[in-house]
N, C-alpha and C positions, 0 to 999 in steps of 0.2 A: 421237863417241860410239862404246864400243866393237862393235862390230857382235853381239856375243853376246848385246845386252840387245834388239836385233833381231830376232835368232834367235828368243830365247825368246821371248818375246813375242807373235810370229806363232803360235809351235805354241801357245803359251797361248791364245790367239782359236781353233785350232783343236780344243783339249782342251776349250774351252767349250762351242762348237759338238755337239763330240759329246755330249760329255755332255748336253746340251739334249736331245740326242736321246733319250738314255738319260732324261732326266727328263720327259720329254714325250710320249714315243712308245710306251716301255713301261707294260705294264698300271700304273697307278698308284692308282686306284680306280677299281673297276666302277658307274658310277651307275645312275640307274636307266633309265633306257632302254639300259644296255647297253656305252658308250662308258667305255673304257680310261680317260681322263678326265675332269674334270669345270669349267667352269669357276670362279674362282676360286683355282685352284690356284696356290701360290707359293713357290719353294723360294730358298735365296741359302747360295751357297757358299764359301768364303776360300780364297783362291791361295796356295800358297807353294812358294817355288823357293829350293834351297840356302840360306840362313841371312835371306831373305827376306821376310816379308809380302808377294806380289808384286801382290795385287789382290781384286776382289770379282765375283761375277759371279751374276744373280740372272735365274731363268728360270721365266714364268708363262703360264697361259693366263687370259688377261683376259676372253675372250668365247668362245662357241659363238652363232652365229647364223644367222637363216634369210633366204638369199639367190636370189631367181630360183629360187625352188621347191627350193634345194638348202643343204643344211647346211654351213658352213664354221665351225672351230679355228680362233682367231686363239693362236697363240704365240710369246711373244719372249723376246729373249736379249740382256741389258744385261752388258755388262763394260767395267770400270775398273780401271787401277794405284792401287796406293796406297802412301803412305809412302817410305820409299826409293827404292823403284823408282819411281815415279812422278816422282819428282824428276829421276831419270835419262832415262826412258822413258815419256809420259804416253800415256795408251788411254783411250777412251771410245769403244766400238763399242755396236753394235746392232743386230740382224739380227732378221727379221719373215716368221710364216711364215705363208702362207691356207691351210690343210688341207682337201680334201674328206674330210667326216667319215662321208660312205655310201661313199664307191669306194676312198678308204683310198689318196689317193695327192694328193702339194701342189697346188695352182693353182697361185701366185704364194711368190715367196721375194726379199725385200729384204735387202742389207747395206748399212750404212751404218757406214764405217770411218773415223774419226777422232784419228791417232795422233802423235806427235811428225815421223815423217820421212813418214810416208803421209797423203793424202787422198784416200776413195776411195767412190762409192757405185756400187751394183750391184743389176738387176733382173732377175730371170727369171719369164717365163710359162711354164708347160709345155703343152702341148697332148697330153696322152697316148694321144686317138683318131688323132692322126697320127705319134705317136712320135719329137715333135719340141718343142724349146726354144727358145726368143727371150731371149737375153742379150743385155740394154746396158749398157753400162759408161760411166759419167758422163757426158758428154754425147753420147757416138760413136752412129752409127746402129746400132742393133739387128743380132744375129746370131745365123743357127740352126744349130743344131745336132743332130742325132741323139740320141732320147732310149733308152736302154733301156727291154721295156716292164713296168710297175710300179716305174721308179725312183725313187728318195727325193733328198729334200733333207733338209741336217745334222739338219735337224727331226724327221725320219720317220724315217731311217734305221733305226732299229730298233723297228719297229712289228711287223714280222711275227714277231718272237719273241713276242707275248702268246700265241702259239694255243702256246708250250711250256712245259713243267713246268718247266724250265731246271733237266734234272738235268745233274752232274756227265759231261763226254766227249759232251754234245750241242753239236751244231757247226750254224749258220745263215750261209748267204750270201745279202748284201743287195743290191740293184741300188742305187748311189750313183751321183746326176750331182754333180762339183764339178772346179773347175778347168777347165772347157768339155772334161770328157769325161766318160766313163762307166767305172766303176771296182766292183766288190765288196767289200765289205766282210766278214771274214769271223771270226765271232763264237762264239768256243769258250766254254764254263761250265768252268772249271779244277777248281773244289773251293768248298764252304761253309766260313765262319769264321765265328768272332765275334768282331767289330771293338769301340774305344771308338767311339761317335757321341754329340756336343755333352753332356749330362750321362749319360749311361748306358752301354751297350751294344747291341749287335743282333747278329743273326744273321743273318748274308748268302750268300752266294751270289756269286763271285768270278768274272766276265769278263773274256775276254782280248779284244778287238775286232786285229785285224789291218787297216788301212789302206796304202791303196797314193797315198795326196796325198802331195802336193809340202812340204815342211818342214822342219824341224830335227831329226824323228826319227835316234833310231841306225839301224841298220841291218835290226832288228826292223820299226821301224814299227809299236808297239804300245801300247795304251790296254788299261789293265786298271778294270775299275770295280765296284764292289760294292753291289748292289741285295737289298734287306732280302728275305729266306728267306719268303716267302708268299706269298698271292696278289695282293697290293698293289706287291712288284717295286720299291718307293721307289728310286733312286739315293741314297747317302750318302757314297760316297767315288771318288775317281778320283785314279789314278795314271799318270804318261808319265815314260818313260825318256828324258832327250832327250842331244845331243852336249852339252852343259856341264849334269851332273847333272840332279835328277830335278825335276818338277812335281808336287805335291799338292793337291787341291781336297775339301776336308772341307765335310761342311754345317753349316751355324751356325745357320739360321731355317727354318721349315715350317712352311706356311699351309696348309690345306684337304687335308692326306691325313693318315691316321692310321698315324703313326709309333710303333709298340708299342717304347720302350725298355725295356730290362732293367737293375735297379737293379743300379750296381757291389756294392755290399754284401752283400745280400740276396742278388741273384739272381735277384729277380721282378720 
């Protein structure tokens, strides 16, 4: 197989990844006690790469629950190929985050990667009062690591944007643990558009995320993503420049946030 459907592929599992982030971790709806969001929430996106359908990737929070006197976000992130590429390249991952939802930083962070040439599952604990990680990697014994302190997993990642307007020339660095190290991620607001999204339109607010992981990026290394122009911050579209042309991730379905489209026509 040619190794380019490889390439892509991994940065696709890692453009979902963030973007989870971006659909999960920014403000998405303020419920009522407070919390960026709520459960129930369910968003599902369509991959496409050069002249491709390449896949579907759909990220929800299923539960908020009360555990040992403490709140945890349970949020997941299912992606699969489809159609051609799938034939070529078959994926069916799945990554599972526990969020403390008072301290505002993961517990636990699962992958579980199931691909044509990979098999791979993967567990981290964080321990954040000692500023250190427990990664195991499919059967091997456990190992720690050094944590930044308030760092995120793909999950969280960009949570500490909800405290901003996300006007245009505002820039955020995030503390990211991934790859068994510690890395920033850093998140410029380029400009507001209005995009088409599934039957309408929106008004958004255009990210450039800057990542320093391991991949198929160009030499950029950059995620651009566009989350709806109000207090609600939806994700609806995501774009990656990679070495063999570009990835697209449009949203198709949205469950439990309110997504104000603007009619093509009209204009309302």
């Amino acid at each position: 197989m040619d190794h380019r459907f490889r390439d892509e592929h991994q940065v696709m599992r890692r453009a979902a990844a963030i973007l989870c982030a971006a659909v999960l971790c920014l403000p998405v709806a303020v419920s009522a006690d407070g919390l960026p969001f709520k459960a129930g929430e369910r968003l599902v996106f369509k991959a496409r790469w050069l002249w491709f359908d390449a896949g579907m990737i759909e990220a929800a929070v299923p539960e908020i629950a009360q555990e040992n006197g403490a709140r945890y976000a349970r949020f997941t992130l299912h992606t699969w190929t489809t159609h051609t590429i799938a034939y070529l390249f078959s994926m069916d991952d799945y990554f599972e985050s526990k969020w403390d939802v008072d301290r505002r930083v993961p517990k636990t962070f699962s992958v579980r990667i199931r691909e044509s040439t990979a098999t791979k599952d993967k567990w981290l604990e964080f321990d954040h009062a000692a500023n250190t990680v427990s990664v195991t990697l499919n059967k091997e014994q456990p190992r720690t690591f050094d944590l930044a302190p308030l760092a995120q997993d793909f999950f969280s990642a960009s949570f500490v944007t909800r405290a901003h307007k996300l006007e245009p020339k505002d820039k955020v660095l995030v503390p990211v643990f991934e790859d068994n190290k510690n890395y920033d991620a850093e998140i410029k607001v380029v400009k507001r558009e209005r995009i088409p999204v599934m039957n309408g339109e929106v008004d958004t607010v255009m990210l450039k995320a800057r990542l320093q992981f391991e991949g198929a990026f160009q030499d950029s290394r950059s995620l651009f993503i566009w989350l709806t122009d109000d207090d609600a911050h939806i994700p609806v579209k995501l774009s990656a420049n990679l070495i063999f042309g570009t990835i697209t991730l449009n949203l198709v379905e949205a469950e439990g946030v309110n997504l104000r489209l603007i009619g093509k026509e009209n204009g309302k």
